[in-house]
N, C-alpha and C positions, 0 to 999 in steps of 0.2 A: 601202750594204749590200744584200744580193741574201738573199733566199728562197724555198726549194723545200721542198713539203710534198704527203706523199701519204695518202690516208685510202684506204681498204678496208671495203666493207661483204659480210655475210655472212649469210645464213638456215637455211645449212646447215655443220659442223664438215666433212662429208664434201668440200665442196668446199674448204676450205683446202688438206688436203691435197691432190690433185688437180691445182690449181691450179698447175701449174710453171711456165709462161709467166710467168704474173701474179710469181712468187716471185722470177723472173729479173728481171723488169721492175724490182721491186723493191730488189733489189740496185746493182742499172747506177743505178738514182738516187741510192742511199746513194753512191757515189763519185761521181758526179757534183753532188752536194751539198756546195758548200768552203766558202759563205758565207752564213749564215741570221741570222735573229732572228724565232722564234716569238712570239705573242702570248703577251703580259706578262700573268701570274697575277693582277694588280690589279683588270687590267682584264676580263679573263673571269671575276671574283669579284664586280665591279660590273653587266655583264653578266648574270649569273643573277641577282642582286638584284633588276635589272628586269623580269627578265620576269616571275621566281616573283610579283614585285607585280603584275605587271599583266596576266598568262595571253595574252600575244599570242604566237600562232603562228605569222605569217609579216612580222613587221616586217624590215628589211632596217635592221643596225646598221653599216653600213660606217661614215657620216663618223661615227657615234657614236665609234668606236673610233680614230679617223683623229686626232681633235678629246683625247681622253683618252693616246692613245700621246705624243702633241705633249707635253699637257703633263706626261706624266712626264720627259721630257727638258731641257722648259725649262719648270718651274713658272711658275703665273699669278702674277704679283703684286701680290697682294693691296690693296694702295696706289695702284695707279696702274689694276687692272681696271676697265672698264666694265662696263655690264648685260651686253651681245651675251658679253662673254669668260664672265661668271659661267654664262651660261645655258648655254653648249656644254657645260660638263660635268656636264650634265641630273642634278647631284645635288642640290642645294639648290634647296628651292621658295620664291616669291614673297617671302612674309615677311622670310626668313631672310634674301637677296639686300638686301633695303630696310633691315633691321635692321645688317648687316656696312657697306652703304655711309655709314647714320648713323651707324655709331660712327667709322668714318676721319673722316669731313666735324667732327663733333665735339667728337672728343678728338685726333685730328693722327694724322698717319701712325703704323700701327702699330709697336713695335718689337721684338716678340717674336711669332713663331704662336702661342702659348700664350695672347694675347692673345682668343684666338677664343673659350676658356671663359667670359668677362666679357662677352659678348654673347647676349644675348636670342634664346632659339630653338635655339641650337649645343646638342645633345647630344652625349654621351660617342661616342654610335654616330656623329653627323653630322660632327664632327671626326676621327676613326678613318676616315672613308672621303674624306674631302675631304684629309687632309694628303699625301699623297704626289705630289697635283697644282699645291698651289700653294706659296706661301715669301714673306716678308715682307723689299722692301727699300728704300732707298730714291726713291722715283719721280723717273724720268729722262724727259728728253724724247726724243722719238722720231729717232735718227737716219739723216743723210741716206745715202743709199745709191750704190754705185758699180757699177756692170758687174763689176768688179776680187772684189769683195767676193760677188757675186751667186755667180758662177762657182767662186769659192777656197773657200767657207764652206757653201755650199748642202749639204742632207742628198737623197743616193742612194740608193729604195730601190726593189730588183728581187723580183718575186716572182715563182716559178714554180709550179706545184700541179699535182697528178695524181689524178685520184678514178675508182673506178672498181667495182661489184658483183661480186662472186667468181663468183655462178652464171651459168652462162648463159641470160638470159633470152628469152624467148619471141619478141621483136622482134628478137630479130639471129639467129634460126635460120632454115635456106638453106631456100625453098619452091622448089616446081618452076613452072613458067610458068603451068598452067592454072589455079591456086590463087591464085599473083601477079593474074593479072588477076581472078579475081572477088573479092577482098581487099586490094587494093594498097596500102592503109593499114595492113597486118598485120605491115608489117615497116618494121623501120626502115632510115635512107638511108646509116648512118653506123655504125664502131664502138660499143663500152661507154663507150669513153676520154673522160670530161670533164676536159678541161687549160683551163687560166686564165693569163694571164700579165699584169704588171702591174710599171710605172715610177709610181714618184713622186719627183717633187721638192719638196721646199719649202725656201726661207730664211726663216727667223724669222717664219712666217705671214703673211709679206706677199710673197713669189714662190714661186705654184704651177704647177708643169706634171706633165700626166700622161698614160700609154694603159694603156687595158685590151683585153685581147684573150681572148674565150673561147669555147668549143664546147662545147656539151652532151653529155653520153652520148645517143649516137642519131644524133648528127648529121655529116655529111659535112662535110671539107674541100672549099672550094668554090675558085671561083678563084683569091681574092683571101685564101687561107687558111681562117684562124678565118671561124665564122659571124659575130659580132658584135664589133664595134670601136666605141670610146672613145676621146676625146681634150680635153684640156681645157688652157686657160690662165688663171690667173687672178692680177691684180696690186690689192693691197692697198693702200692709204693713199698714195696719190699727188695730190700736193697737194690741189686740191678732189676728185678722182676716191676714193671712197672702196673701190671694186672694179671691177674692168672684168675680164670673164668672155668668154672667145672658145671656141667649140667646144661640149661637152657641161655643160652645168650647170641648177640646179635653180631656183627660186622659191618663196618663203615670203611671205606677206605676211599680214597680218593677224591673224583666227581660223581661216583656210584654207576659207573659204567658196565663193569664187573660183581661189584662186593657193598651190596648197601641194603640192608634189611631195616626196615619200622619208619618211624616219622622221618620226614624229608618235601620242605615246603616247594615249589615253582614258583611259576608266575601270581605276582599279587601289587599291592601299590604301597609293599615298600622293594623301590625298585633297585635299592641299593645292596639287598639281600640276596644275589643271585648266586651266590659259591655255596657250596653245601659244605658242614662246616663237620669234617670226618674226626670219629670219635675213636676208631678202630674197633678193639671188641670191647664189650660191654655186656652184664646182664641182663637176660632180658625179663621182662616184668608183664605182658601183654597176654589180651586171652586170643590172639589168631594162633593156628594151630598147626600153621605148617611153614610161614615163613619165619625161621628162624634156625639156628643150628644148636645141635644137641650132641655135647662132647667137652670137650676138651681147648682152651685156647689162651694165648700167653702173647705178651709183649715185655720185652727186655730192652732195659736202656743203656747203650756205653756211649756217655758224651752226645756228640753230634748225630750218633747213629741209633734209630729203635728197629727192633728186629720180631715180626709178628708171625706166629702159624698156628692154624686150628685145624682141629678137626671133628666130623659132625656123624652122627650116621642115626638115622631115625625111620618111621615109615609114615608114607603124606597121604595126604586123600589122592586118588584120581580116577575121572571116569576112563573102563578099561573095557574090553572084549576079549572074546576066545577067537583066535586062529585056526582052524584045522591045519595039520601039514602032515608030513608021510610017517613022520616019527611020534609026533605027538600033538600037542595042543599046546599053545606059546599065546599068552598074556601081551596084549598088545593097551597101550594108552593113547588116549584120545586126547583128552585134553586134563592138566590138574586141578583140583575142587581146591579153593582159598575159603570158603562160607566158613569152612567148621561144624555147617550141621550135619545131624548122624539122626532124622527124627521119623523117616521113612523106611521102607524093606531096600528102596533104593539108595540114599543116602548111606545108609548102614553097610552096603555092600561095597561102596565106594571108601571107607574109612579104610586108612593103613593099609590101600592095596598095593604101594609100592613101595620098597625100600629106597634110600635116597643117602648115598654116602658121598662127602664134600670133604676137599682137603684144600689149605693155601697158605698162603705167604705174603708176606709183607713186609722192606725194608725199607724206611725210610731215610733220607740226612736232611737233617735241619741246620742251614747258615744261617748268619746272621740278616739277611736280606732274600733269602733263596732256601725253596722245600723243595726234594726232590724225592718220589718214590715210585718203587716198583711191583706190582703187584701181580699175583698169580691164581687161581682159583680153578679146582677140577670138579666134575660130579659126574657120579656111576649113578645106573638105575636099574634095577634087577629085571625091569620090562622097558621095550622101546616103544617109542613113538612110533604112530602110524604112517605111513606116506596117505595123508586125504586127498581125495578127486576134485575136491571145495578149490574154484583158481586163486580164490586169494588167500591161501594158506598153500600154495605151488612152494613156499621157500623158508616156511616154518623149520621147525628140528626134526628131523628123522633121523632114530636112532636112539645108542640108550648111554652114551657117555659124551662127554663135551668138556672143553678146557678154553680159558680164557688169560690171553695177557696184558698187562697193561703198564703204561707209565704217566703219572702225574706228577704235575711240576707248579710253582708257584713263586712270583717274583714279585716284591713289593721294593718300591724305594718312596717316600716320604710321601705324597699324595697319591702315591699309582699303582696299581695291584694286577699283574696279570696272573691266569691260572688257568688248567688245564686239566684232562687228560684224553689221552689215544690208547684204544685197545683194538685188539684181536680175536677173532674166537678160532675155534679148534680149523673150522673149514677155509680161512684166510680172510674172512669178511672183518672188516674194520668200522669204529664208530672213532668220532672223535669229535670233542666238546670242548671251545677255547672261548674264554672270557676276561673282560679286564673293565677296572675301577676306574676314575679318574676323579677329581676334586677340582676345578677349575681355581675355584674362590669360594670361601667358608658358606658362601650360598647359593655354589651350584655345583654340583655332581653329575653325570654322566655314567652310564652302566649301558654293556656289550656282551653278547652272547651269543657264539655263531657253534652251530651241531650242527654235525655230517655223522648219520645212522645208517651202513648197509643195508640191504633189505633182507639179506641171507644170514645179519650175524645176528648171534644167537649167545645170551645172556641170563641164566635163570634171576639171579638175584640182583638185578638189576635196577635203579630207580635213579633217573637224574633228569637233567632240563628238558622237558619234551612235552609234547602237544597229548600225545599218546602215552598209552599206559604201559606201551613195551617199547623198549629200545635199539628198533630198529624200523627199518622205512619210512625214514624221517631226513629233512636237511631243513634248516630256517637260522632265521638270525634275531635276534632280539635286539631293541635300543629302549634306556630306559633312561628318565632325566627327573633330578630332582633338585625343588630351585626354592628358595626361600625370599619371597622378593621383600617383606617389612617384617618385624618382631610379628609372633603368633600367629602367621600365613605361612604356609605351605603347597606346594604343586608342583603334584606327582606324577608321572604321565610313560607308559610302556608304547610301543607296538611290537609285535609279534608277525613277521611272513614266515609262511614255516610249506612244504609242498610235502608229499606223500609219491613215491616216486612206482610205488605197485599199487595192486589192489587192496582195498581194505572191505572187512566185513562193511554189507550196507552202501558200498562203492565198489560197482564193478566197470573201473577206467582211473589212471594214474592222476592225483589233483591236488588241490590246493589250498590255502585258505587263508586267513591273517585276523588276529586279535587286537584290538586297541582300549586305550582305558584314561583316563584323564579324571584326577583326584583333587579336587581344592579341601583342606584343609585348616578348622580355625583354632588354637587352642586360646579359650581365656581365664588366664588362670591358673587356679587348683579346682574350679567350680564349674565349668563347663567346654563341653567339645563339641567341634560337629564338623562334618565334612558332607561335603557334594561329590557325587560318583555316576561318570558315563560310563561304560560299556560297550564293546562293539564288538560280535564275532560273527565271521561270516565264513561257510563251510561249504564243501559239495556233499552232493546225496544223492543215489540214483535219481530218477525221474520215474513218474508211472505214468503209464499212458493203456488207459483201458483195466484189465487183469495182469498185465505184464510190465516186472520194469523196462524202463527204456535209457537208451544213451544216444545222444550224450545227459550228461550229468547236468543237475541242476543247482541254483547255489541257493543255501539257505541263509538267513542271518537273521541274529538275535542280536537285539540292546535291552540294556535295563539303566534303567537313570533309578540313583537313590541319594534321601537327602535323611541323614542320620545324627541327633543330637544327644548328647548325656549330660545332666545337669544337676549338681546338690541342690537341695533347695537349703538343708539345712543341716548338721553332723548326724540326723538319723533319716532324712529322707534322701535319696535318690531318683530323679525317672529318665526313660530313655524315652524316647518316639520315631520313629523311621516310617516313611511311605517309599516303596518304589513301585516300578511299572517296569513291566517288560513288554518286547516286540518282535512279532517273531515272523518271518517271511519268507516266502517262496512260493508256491503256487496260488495263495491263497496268504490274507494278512492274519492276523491270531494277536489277543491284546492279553496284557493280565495286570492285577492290581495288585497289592497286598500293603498294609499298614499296622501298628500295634503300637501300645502302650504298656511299656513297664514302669511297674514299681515297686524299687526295694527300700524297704521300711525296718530301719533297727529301732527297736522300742526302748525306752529307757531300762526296763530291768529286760531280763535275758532272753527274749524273746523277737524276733527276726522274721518278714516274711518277702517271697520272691512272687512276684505279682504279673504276668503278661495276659492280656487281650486283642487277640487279631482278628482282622478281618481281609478275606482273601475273595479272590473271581481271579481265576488263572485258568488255561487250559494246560492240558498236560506241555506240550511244547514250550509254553512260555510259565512254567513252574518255579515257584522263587521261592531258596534258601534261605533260611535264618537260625542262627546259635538261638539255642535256649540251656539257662543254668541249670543243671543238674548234681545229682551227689556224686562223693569223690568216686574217681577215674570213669566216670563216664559224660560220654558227650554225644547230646543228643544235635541234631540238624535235619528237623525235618522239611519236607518238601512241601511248600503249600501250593497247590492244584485243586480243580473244584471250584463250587461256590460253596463257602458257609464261614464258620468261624473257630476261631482256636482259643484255648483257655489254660493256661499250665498258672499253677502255685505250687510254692515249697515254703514248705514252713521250719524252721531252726529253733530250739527251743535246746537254750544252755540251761544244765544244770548244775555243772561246777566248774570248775577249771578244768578243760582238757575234757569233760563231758557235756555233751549234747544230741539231741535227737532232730531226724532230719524227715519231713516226709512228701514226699513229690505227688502230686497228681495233673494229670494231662490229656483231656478231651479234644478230639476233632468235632 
């Protein structure tokens, strides 16, 4: 199957119209469009469930969506799933998982999905969002495979995409030469036009091949095309070989202390979700352009034991400088560029300025109650890092190689789950991350999380429990409780003390801070939902006094209260409505509003529309987040700040089985 999708964004109504190029453009792709399949309403419904839980703003849910597409087409089977299948489709947490596998192991293969009520922890809402991906049958052995069968049976899917701003903005207006040279970063190198294109294959999850090919808005076609290219191969369950990964793919290992590259949830209000659920290597499918590894990578199974090593070697963005010295001139890095963009004389000089070779290891044993592993990870860099004079970068990386070890461990026995990991880096600096489950009674849960983050270790691919985006100068403890006190009530409730024990950009003095959150949730139903949500973070931040910061440190805090509902009206209408307010404090109060209505409309013959109207007054400080639906793999969450109002539609327009047209439009 092959699809093409075009989004349009807008700040101004004057420019739609206007806009005739754009409107032409638009048309030539509606005929050029014969064979699509937008993303499944399921799953951009599961989608918003996570983020509205967990407010993250720039997660990148590609394989999320890759892993849940899969299995609406070919449901998991419930009888024969392992852990690794139940975890991909990040809906059911830890308990629930150990709870489903003792009832198969104890009472025999399921023979109904209905089956799933008579288990411990399944609510009305957890079953409602879980049945569409899996089915109950009975467990077969894994069969062997043919070339014949790869080629004849394998699923083909093409995508094309167009995205592009109506106005014309500031970076792609023509300057004259003497402007060009004292600004040369003031324009961009390249059209508006961001186009993406993307092949996937898969047979039954265990033969993948893929490319991705995409250009930002801003940025030029270069030689060899697209600015950035993807490519990946990965084979599944071959005899002892349990993956073997060629090209572009990721690492997960552990609690991601060392080895964890792409999506990776925190703190949110499902508070039972706290262990990160390691996939090892994997292909990777995403368009970021530097986190990820490019090589070679394999895990093998003997029995109890799996034995992993990759290796990666590619060249990343980073901003860099000249050294003078006596012999010559030595490449020095500042800090690494994560954007991707390549759309300036600057950015452009930053692309692939470093080489970046990584090699590791990974052995695990898996008991029958008890996971134990050990992990290793190195990386060379053909230029070192700077020592900066900046004080709270005094314990950064200096230098241009670094090695990390670690061991994670995990022990479950019938309601109790603890897990782990403690790592090393090259210089002796330690992090270490200990957490544990607990189930008191089918309706009430307990969740625990305590990190200790050196302040001098040092982690490139690092992504696990923390406040901060790096993993280090950090220590805090998490408590989270989840209580069900009558049928279709829920309440959900975290807190977070977490201290910063050096400086941080923006804080110059060691400090503190702590988050809390408290979720009542109602489900009634298969026809509506809705939950109440407080918020509370409260942080330090220099102080200013005059032109100058000052210290001590002052503390800020921010709440937002939301009250959010989804309701059928009937099997073709839908709407949501959400109001929240934020608050935001410290030398000075700051309020903000924002509220919207959606509505999604399937019409009787093939025709589908995605409907939202908001209205906002926020200031920048008190800015509030919200998912909006978009075409496949991409996820918009913008920020509403300002006074005025918002307006997105998508329209879906089937034209046979397995074809349809998608088209997005979204005004501030």
């Amino acid at each position: 199957m092959t699809h093409y999708s075009l989004s349009l964004e807008s700040k101004s109504w004057k420019s739609v119209i206007g806009c005739y190029k754009s409107m032409i453009l638009f048309l030539l792709l509606l005929v050029i469009s014969i064979n699509i399949q937008a993303q499944n309403p399921l799953v951009g419904d599961l989608i918003e469930q996570l983020v509205s839980k967990t407010g993250v703003e720039n997660a990148d849910f590609s394989s999320f969506v890759e892993d849940l597409n899969y299995y609406l087409q070919n449901p998991l089977n419930l009888n024969s799933a392992g852990l690794e299948d139940f975890e991909k489709l990040h809906i059911l947490n830890e308990i629930q998982i150990q709870n489903l596998q003792n009832y198969v192991t104890s009472v025999g293969q399921m023979q109904t999905i209905y089956e799933l009520q008579l288990i411990e922890g399944f609510s009305d809402k957890t079953i409602k969002d879980i049945l569409p991906f899996v089915t109950v049958e009975v467990a077969l052995k894994s069969e062997k495979l043919s070339l014949k069968q790869i080629l004849d049976y394998g699923r083909h899917h093409v995508i094309a995409e167009t995205k592009f701003v109506l106005q014309q903005q500031k970076g792609y207006l023509s300057v004259n030469d003497s402007m060009l040279s004292g600004k040369p970063n003031s324009v961009y190198q390249g059209d508006r036009m961001r186009y993406l294109m993307r092949y996937r294959y898969n047979y039954k999850n265990r033969v993948f091949a893929g490319i991705t090919a995409e250009k930002d808005a801003g940025e030029a076609f270069g030689k060899y095309g697209f600015d950035f290219y993807s490519g990946h191969i990965q084979l599944n369950n071959f005899g002892f070989f349990k993956n073997i990964s060629l090209g572009d793919y990721q690492v997960k290992f552990g609690q991601g202390l060392i080895a964890w590259s792409g999506f990776g949830l925190g703190k949110s209000s499902e508070v039972l979700n706290i262990r990160k659920k390691a996939q090892g290597i994997r292909r990777y499918t995403s368009t970021n352009e530097n986190l990820f590894m490019r090589g070679i990578g394999t895990t093998m199974s003997f029995g109890n034991f799996e034995l992993s090593g990759f290796f990666s070697n590619k060249n990343i963005d980073a901003n860099h400088i000249l050294v003078d010295t006596i012999e010559s001139e030595l490449l020095e890095i500042t800090s690494l560029q994560n954007t991707g963009y390549h759309r300036t004389i600057s950015e452009i000089s930053d692309k692939n300025a470093v080489n970046e070779t990584i090699y590791g290891s990974n052995i695990t044993y898996k008991g029958k109650r008890f996971k134990l592993g050990a992990n290793f990870i190195a990386y060379n860099y053909t230029s070192a890092f700077e020592n900066s004079a900046k004080p709270y970068k005094y314990f950064d990386f200096k230098g241009s190689s670094n090695m990390n070890l670690s061991l994670d461990y995990q022990f479950f026995y019938n309601k109790f789950s603890f897990f782990g990991e403690t790592a090393v880096s090259q210089n002796g600096a330690m992090a270490t991350l200990n957490g544990l489950l607990l189930s008191i009674v089918p309706q009430l849960s307990f969740s625990v999380v305590q990190r200790y983050y050196q302040r001098d270790f040092h982690a490139f691919y690092s992504s696990s429990f923390s406040e901060s985006s790096k993993i280090s100068n950090e220590s805090g403890i998490y408590y989270g409780i989840s209580f069900h006190p009558i049928r279709n009530f829920q309440i959900s409730a975290y807190v977070d003390n977490y201290s910063f024990p050096w400086l941080k950009y923006g804080i110059n003095a060691p400090s503190h801070g702590s988050d809390f959150l408290v979720q009542l949730d109602y489900h009634a139903g298969y026809n509506v939902d809705m939950y109440l949500r407080w918020k509370n973070e409260t942080k330090m931040h220099n102080g200013v006094s005059g032109e100058s910061v000052s210290v001590p440190l002052v503390e800020q805090n921010k709440q937002y209260f939301r009250y959010h509902i989804s309701y059928k009206l009937n099997k073709n209408i839908t709407l949501r409505n959400r109001i929240e307010a934020s608050v935001f404090e410290s030398e000075d109060m700051e309020y903000g509003f924002m509220a919207y209505q959606d509505v999604n409309y399937d019409f009787n013959f093939p025709l589908s529309l995605y409907l939202r109207f908001a209205i906002f007054d926020a200031s920048y400080n008190t800015r509030i987040y919200a998912y909006e639906n978009d075409l496949l793999y991409n996820f918009s969450i913008p920020s509403y700040f300002g006074k005025g109002t918002r307006l997105y539609f998508m329209i879906k327009y089937k034209i046979a089985d397995r074809v349809s047209v998608r088209l997005r439009y979204a005004h501030f």
